[in-house]
C-alpha positions as CSV (number, residue, x, y, z in Angstrom):
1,X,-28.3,34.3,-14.4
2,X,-29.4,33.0,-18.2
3,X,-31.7,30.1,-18.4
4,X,-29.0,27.6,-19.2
5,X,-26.6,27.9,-15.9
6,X,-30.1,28.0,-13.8
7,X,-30.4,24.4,-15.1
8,X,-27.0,23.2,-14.3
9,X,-27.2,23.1,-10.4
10,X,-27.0,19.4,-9.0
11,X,-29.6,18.0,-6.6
12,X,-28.7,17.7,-3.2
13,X,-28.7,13.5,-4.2
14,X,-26.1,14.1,-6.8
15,X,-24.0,16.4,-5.0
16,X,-24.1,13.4,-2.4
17,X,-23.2,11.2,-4.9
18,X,-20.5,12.9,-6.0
19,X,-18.9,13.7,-2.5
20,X,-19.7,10.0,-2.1
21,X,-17.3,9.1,-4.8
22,X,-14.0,11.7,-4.4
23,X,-14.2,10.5,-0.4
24,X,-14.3,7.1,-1.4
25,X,-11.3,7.6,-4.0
26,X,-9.5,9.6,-1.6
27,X,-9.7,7.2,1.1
28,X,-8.5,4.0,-1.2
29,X,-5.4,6.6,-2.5
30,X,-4.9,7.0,1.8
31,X,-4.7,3.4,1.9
32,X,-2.2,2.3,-1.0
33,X,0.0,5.1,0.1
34,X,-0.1,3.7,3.9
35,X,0.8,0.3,2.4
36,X,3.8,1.8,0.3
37,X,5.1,3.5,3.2
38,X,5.0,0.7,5.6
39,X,6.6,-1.7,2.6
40,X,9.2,0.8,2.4
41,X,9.5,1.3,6.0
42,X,10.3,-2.4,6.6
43,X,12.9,-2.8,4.0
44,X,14.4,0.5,5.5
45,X,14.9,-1.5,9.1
46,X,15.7,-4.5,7.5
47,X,18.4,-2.9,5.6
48,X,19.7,-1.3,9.1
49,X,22.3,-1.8,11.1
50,X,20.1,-2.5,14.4
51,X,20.9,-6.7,15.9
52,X,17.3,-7.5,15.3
53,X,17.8,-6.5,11.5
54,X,21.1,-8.1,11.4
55,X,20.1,-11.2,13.3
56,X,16.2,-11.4,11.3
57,X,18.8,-11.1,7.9
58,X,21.4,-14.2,8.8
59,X,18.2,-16.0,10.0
60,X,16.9,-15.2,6.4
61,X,19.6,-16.4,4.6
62,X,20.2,-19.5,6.1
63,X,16.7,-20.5,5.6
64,X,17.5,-19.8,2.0
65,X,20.3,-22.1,1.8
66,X,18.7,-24.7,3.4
67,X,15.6,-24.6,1.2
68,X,18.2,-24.3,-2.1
69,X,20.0,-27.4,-0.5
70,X,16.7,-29.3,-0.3
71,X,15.6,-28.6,-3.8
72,X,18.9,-29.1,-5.0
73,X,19.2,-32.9,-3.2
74,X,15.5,-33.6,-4.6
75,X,16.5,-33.3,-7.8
């Protein structure tokens, strides 16, 4: 081994450091990816054809209406 690679190995306080950092980037990439999947997991069962998503999307709607109604009558 030459003199220049024996100077190149990390301390066991870097190597920490640096596990310390790809778990933490690893484990914020976990999250957002749990996030996307349960955002796309909803719209996926709301776009269904089960009564609940049915019923939750007429619900929907006519809340919608009735709010563009209101803003339309305050005007």
């Amino acid at each position: 081994m030459s003199s220049a690679a024996a100077g190149t190995a990390l301390t066991p306080a870097a190597a920490a450091a640096v596990y310390d950092q790809l778990v933490s980037a690893a484990v914020g990439a976990a999250g957002a990816a749990l996030a996307i999947a349960l955002a796309v997991a909803a719209g996926a069962w709301l776009a269904g054809q089960s009564a609940r998503a049915a019923a939750l999307r007429r619900a929907w709607s006519r809340w919608g209406l009735r709010r563009a109604a209101a803003d339309e009558s305050s005007d």
